[in-house]
N, C-alpha and C positions, 0 to 999 in steps of 0.2 A: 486377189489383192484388193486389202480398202482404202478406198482415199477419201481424203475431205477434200470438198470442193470450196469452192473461195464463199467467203458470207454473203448472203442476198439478201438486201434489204429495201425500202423504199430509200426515196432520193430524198435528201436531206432538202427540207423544205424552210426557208429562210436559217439556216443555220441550227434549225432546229433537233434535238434527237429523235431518231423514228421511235414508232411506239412497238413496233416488233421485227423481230430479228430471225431471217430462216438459216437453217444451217443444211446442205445437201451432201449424201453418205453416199459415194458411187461404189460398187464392188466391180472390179475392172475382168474379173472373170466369168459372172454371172450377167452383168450387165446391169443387176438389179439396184434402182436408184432410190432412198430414202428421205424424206427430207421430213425436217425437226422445226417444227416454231416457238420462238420464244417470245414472250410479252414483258415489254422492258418496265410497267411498273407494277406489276403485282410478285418480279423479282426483285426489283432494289427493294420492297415493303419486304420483304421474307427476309432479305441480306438486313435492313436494320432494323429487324425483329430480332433477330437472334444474336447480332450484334448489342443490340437496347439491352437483352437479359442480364451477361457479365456485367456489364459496366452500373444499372440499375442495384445487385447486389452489391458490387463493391462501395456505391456512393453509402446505400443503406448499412451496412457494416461498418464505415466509417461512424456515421453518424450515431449508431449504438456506441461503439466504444467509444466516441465523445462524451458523448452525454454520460454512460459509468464512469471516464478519468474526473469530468466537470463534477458530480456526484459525490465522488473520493477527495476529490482536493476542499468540497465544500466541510465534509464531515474532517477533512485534517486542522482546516480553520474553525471550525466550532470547537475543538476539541483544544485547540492551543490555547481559546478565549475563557474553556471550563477553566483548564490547568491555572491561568494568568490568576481568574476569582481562588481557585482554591489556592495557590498560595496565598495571596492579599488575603482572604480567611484565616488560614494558619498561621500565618505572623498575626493578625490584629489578635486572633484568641490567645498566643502565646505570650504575646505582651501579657496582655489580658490577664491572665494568671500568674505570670510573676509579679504583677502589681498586687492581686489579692494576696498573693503570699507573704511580700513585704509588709502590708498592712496588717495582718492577720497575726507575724511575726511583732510588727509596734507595738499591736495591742495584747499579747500575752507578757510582752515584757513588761508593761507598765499595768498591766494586770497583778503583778507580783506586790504583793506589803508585807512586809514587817513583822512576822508572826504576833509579838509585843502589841503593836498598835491596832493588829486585827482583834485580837481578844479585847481589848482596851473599847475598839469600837462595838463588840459584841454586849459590853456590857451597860453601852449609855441607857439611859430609862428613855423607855418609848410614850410618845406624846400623843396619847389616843385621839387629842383632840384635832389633831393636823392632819387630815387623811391624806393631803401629796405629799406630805414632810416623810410618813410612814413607807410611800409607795419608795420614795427615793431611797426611803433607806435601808429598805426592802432591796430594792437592787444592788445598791454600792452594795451590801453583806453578801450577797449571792455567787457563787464562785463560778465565773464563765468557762469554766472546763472542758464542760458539754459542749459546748456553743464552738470553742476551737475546735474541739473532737470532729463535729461532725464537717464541720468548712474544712478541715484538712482532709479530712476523710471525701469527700465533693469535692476539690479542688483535685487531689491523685484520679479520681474516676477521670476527670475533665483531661487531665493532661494525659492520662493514659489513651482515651479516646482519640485526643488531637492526635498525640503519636502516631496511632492507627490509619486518622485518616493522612499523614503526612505520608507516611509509608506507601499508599493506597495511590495517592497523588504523584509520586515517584514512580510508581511499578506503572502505571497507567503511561507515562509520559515514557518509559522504558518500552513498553509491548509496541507504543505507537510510532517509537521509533525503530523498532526490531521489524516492523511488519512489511516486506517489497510491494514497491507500488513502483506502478511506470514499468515498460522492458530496459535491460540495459544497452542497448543501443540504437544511432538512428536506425530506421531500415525499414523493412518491409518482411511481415511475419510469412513465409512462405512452408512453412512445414508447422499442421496443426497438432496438438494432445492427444491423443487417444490411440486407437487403433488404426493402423493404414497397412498399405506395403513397402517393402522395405525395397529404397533406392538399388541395391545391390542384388537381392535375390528374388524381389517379386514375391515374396511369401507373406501373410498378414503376422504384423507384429506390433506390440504395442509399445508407444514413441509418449518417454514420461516428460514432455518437452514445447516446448516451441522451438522453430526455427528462427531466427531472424536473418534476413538476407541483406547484404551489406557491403560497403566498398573496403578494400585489403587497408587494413591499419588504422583502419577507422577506430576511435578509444572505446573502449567498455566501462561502463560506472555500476559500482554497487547500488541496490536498488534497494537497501536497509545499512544499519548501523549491523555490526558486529564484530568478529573476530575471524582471521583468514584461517581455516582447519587445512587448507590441502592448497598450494600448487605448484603440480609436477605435470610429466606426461603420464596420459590414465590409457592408452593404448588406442580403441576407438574412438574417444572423444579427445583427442590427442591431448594440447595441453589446457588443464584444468583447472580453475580456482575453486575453492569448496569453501563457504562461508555460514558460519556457524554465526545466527542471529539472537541465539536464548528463545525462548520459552517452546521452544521446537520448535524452530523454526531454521532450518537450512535452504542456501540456495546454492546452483550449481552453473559454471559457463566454461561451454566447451570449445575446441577448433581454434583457440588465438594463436594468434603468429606470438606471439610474446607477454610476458609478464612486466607487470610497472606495480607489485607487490609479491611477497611472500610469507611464508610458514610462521605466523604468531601475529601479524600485525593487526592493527586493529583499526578499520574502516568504518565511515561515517558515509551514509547517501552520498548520493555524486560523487563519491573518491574516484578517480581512474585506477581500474586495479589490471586491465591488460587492454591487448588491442585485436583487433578482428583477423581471425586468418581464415586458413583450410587445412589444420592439422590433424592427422586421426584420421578415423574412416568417413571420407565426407567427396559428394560430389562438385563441390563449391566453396566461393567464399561465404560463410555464416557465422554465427555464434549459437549455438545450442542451449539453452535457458530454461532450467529446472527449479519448483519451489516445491519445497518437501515441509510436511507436519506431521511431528510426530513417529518418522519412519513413513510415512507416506507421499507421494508427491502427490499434487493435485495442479488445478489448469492453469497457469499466471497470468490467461485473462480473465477467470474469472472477479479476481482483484481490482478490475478494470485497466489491468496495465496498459499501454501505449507506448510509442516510442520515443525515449527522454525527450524533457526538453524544458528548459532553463526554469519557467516556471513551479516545475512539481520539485525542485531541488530543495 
């Protein structure tokens, strides 16, 4: 039989910790006695070495996806500041153009005379000796035809362009609000995108998702503007919201205790559209959070998402 014998160490010297610690191994039917020394700091240095690693990545991992949300939210405000000039743009050219139009209209109307008095002015005798009398009246006789032809003709390019870019201005401010940014809830991401093993069977399988980890009931908020396509119960991701953003762009949240939307509605960022559970096939409470393009999902940190919060709303 083995036994451990009690610790032997030096005597504690003013209160102080000894610097090493022996341990003695007696085997009580052999007789044979082993004893073990241990050095009290070149173990606490190893205890917070490998303690320092975890907590060193996690600080560094934060501070990555700080820096991509900070990044994302700079380019949302650069982008609201383009949109703000190009409308102010687009109204002042549209003005713009209905004012040449009116003028353009005054002056073909009063461009109009009198067939009678045109011929009549055709026929005064010309005063060779008056060269600006000539010039002038060289113009009055001249039919500005042309002259509207082509300002109308220029004025339709101009407003047809504007059109374009107003359209352009629109679809822009449409894509920028279709696009998820932020996770939809508070938490802590504990199941990464890619390939892993599967909580249940231990087999590698690929996880088109994040996890976020989270307290029961805690809200979930849409993470783009769109339209709600799906939510029911989906079996292993139990119950399910599927929101259809336009330009391909879907996203998915799985495991909620309940829904606070359904089948047609239509969400704007930060809407609450359910609440956090463990429904479905799950070892926990989480929200499972998918962005798909195009029929593909892909990583929703790459986005620089994070976990909402008042600011990116």
């Amino acid at each position: 039989m083995v036994t451990f014998g009690d610790f032997y160490h030096r005597p504690f010297a003013h209160c102080m910790l000894p610097k090493r610690y022996s341990f003695i191994v007696a085997d009580r039917s052999t007789g044979v006695v082993r004893r073990f020394t241990l050095a009290v700091r070149p173990a606490v240095v190893v205890l917070l070495a490998v303690l320092a690693l975890p907590v060193g990545w996690t600080v560094q991992s934060h501070r990555a996806a700080t820096t991509r949300i900070d990044h994302l939210q700079l380019q949302n405000a650069t982008l609201e500041v383009e949109n703000a000039r190009f409308r102010t743009a687009t109204a002042n050219l549209s003005s713009g153009i209905s004012g040449l139009q009116l003028v353009m209209r005054e002056l073909s109307d009063n461009a109009i005379v009198d067939p009678r008095v045109r011929r009549a002015m055709g026929r005064l005798p010309d005063n060779a000796r008056d060269d600006e009398a000539q010039v002038l009246r060289s113009v009055a006789l001249s039919s500005p035809r042309e002259t509207f032809s082509l300002l109308s003709d220029l004025l339709s390019l101009l407003d047809g362009q504007l059109t374009a870019a107003s359209a352009g201005v629109n679809h822009r401010r449409a894509f920028a609000a279709a696009t998820p940014i932020n996770l939809p809830v508070d938490g802590r991401v504990t199941g990464g995108y890619g390939y892993r093993p599967d909580p249940f069977t231990g087999e590698r399988t690929f996880h088109p998702a994040v996890d976020i980890s989270t307290d029961a009931g805690q809200p979930v908020f849409a993470t783009a503007d769109g339209v709600v396509d799906s939510a029911a119960d989906s079996g292993d991701f139990g119950n399910l919201i599927e929101i259809n953003h336009g330009f391909g762009l879907v996203t998915r949240y799985g495991h909620l205790s309940q829904f606070a939307t359904e089948l047609g509605d239509t969400v704007s960022r930060g809407d609450v559209i359910g609440y956090a559970g463990a429904t479905g096939r799950t070892t926990g409470i989480h929200v499972h959070y998918e962005i798909w393009v195009n029929g593909t999902p892909i990583n929703p940190l790459q986005l620089g998402s994070e976990p909402r919060s008042e600011s990116a709303n």
